[in-house]
N, C-alpha and C positions, 0 to 999 in steps of 0.2 A: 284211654281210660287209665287210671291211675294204682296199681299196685298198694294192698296194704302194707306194709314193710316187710313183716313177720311172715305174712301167709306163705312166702316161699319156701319159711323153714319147717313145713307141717309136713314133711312126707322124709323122716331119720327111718333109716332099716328098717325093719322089726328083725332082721337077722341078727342083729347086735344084742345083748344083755338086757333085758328089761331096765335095771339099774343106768344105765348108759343111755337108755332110751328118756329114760327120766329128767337124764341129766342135762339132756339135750333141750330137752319141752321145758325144763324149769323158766327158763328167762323170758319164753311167751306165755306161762302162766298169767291168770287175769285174776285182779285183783278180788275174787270173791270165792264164796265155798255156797258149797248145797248141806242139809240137815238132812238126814231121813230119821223120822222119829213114826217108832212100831207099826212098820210098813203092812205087818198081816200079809204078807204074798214074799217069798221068796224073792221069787222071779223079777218081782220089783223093784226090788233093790239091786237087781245086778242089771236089770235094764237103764235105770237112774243114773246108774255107773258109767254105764256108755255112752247116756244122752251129754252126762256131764263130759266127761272125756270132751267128746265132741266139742266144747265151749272152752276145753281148756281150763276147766276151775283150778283153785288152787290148790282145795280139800274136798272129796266128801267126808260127813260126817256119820257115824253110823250111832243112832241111839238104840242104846240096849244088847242085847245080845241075842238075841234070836237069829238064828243060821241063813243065811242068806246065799242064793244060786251062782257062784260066780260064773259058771256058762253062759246065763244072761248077759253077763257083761262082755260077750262076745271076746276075751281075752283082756279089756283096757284095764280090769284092777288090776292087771302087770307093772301098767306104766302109771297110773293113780296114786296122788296120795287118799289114802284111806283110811281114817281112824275112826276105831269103834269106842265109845263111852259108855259105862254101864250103865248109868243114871243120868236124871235128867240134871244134877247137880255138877254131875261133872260135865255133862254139855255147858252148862252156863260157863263153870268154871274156865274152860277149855275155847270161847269162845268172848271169853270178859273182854269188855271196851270196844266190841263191834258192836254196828245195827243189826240188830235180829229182825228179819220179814219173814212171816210167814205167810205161805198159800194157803188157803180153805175157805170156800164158798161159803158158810152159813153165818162164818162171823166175819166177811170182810169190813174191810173200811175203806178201801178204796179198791174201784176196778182199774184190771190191768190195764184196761185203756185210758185210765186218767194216771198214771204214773207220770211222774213229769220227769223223776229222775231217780234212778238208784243209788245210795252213799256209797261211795266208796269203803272197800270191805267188807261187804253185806256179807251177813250168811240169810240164804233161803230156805226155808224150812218146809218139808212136805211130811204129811202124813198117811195115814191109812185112808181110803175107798171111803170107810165106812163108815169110821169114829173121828177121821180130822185128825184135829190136833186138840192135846189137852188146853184146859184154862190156863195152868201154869208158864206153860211157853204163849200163850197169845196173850195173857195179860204183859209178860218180857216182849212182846215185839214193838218196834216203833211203828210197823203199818201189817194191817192182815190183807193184801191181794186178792182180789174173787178174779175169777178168769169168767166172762160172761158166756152164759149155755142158753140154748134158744130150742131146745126139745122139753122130752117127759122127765129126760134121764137125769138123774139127781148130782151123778159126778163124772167128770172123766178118770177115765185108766192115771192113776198115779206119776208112773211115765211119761205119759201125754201130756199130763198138769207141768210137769218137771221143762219136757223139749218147749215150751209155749212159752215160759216164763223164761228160760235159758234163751232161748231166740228172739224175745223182745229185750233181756238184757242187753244180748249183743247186736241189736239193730239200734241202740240206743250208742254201744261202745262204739261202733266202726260206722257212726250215721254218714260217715261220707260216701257210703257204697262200696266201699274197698277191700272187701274181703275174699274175691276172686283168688283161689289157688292155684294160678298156673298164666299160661299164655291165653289170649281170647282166640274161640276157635273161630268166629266169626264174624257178624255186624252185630252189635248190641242188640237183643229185642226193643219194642216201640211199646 
């Protein structure tokens, strides 16, 4: 089995400086950022943080200012870049000359199963539970994403929306399988 290049370099101290930790994770930064726009739950956005982490993003984005849990994020807004924007004018502005995708089931346009591919630089835009996303950002998006749900229940946990959509990005970045961090502990599963 074949090694992704990078993955060996995912495991820098955490005893080191958080700035240092950053410095480290910059060059396997992945070419894209997340949005959270008026998340309505704290806890949410510091969970988003960590899912992102996980994937390596480039940015989150934070719209608005409403206080946000960073416990959630289990320590990674340490090593994250994180920027908060008051308005949604300065998200645009802050985000000018990328594809903007957003997630939210009521207006998609395409399901995440028909994704054929993500532009290069995307930013992904997640909302609230409850309200989505405004018209203003999904009329700016080049595609709205619905993630398909097969119960009563009307949405998933924002987070959830967030890891599902972050994990088909990067099953799309590393489709050769090669994302394995470490040595193989034994025979491949069948």
């Amino acid at each position: 089995m074949r090694y992704h290049e990078h993955a060996m370099a995912l495991v820098p101290s955490l005893d080191l400086p958080p700035e240092e930790v950053r410095s480290l994770l910059s060059p396997l930064r992945n070419p894209f950022s997340v949005a959270i726009y008026n998340c309505q739950n704290a806890f949410s956005v510091g969970a988003i943080i960590r899912v992102a982490h996980s994937f390596l993003v480039r940015e989150i984005v934070v719209i608005g200012d409403a206080p946000w849990y960073e416990k959630a994020s289990m320590g990674m807004h340490r090593y994250e870049q994180v920027v908060t924007v008051g308005s949604m004018e300065s998200f645009f502005d802050h985000v000018s000359g990328r594809p903007i995708w957003s997630v939210e089931r009521d207006h998609a346009t395409v399901s995440l199963y028909d994704v054929a591919a993500y532009p290069p630089d995307v930013v992904l835009v997640f909302g609230s539970e409850r309200a989505g996303l405004p018209e203003s950002i999904l009329d700016r998006s080049a595609a709205v994403i619905g993630i398909p749900m097969y119960g009563v229940n009307h949405s998933l946990p924002v987070a959830v929306a967030a890891g599902i959509v972050l994990s088909d990005w990067a099953r799309r970045r590393y489709a050769d399988g090669a994302t394995i961090a470490g040595p193989p502990r034994g025979p491949a599963p069948r």
